[in-house]
KOLDREN-538557 format. One record per residue (C-alpha): residue number from 1; x, z, y. Coordinates in nm, 3 decimals. Example, Ala and Ser with C-alpha at 12.3 -4.5 7.8 and 13.67 -1.06 7.14 Angstrom:
BEGIN
seq->1	xx->1.230	zz->0.780	yy->-0.450
seq->2	xx->1.367	zz->0.714	yy->-0.106
This chain:
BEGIN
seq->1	xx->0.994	zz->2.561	yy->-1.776
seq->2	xx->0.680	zz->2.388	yy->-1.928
seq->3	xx->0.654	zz->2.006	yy->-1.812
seq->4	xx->0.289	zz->1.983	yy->-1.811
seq->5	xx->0.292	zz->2.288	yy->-1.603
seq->6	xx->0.476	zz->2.134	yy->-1.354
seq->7	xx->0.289	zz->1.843	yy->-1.348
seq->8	xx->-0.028	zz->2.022	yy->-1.300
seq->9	xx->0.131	zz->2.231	yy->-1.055
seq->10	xx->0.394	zz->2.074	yy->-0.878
seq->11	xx->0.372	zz->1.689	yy->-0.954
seq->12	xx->0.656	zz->1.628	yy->-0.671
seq->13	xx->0.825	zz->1.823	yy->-0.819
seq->14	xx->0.866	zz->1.539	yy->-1.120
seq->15	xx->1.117	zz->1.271	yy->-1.065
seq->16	xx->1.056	zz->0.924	yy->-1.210
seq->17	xx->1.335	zz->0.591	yy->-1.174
seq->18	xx->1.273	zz->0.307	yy->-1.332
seq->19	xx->1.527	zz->0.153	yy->-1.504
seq->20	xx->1.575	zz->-0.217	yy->-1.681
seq->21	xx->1.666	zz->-0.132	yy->-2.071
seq->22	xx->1.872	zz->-0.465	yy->-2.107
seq->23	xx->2.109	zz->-0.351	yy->-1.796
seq->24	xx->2.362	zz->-0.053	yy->-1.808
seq->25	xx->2.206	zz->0.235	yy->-1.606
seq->26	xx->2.408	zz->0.190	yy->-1.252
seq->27	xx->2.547	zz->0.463	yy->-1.033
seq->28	xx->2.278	zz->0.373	yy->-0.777
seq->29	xx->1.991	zz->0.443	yy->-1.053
seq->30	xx->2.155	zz->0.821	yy->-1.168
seq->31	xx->2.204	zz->0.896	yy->-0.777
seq->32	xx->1.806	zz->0.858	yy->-0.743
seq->33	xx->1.764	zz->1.043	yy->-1.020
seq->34	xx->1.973	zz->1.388	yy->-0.940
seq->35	xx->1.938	zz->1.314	yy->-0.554
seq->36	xx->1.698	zz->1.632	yy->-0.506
seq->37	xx->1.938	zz->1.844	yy->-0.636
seq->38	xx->2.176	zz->1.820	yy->-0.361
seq->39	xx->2.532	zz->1.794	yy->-0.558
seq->40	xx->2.819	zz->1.767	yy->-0.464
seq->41	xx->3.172	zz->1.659	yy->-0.540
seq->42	xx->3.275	zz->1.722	yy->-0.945
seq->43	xx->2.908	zz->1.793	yy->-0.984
seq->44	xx->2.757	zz->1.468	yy->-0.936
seq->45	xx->3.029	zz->1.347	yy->-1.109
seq->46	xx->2.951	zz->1.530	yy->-1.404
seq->47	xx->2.561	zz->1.466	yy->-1.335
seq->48	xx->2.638	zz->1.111	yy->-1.321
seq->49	xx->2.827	zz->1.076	yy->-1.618
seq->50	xx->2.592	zz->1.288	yy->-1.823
seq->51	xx->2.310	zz->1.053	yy->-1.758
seq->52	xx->2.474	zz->0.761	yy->-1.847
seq->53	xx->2.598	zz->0.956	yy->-2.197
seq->54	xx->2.233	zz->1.029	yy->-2.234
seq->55	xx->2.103	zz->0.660	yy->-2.143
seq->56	xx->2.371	zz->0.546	yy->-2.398
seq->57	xx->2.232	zz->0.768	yy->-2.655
seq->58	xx->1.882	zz->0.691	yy->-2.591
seq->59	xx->1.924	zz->0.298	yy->-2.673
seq->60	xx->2.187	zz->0.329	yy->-2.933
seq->61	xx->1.971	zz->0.522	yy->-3.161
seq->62	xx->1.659	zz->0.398	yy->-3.058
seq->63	xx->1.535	zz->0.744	yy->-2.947
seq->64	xx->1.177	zz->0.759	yy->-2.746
seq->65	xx->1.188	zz->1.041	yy->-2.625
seq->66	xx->1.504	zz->1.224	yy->-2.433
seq->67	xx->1.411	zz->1.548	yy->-2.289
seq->68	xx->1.664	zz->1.786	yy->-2.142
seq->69	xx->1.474	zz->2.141	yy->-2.033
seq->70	xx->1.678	zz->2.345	yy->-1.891
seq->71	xx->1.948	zz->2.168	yy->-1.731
seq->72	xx->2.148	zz->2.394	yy->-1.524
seq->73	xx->2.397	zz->2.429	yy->-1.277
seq->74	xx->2.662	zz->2.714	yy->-1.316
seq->75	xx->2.796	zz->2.977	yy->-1.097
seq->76	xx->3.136	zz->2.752	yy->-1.129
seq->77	xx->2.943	zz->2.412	yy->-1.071
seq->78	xx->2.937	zz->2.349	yy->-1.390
seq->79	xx->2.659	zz->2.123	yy->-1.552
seq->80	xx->2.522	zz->2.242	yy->-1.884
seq->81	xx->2.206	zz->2.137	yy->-2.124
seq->82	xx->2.082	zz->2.449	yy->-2.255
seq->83	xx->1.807	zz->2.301	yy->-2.465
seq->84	xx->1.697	zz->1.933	yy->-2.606
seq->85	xx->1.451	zz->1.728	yy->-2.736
seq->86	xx->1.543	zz->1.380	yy->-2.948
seq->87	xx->1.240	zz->1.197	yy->-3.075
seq->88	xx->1.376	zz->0.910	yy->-3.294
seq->89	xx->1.151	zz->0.608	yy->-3.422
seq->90	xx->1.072	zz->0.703	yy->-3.791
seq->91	xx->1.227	zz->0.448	yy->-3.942
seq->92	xx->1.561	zz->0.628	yy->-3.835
seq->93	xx->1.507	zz->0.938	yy->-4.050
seq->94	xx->1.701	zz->0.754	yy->-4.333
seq->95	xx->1.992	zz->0.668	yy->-4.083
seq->96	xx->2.253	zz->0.931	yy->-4.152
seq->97	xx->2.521	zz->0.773	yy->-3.886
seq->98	xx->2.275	zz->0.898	yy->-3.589
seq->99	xx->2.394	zz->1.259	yy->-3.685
seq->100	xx->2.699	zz->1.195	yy->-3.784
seq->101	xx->2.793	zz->1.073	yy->-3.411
């Protein structure tokens, strides 16, 4: 699915939660985040937990940009990142560690 198509095309479609970078990312702030998708049980869970694994990565390799498209849901309710985008700050290109994790 292309982003800016969405955007042009369904904007409310486009979900956007602020979130302080010197806090942890709280249950509260994930819930807003994957509230339109109606999960339940193991699900969020997994939703939940998945965000904050991605919020974690996102500050400790001081990434700026994070995109996950698709994200999908299983037939067993299973949660699953089919495709990613990392945009690092150049300066990081040298830092071997960040792929090593």
């Amino acid at each position: 699915m292309d982003i800016e198509e969405v955007a042009r095309n369904n904007p409310e479609k486009i979900i956007t939660t602020k979130i302080n970078l010197n806090e942890d990312i709280s249950n509260n702030d994930c819930e807003e985040i994957i509230k339109i998708f109606n999960l339940k049980d193991n699900s969020k869970l997994e939703a939940i937990s998945l965000i904050k694994s991605i919020y974690k990565m996102f500050l400790s390799t001081d990434a700026s940009l994070v995109e996950i498209n698709p994200l999908i849901l299983t037939q067993d309710k299973k949660i699953v990142c089919l495709d990613a985008k990392i945009n690092f700050d150049e300066i990081h290109y040298l830092d071997i560690q960040i792929f090593l994790n």
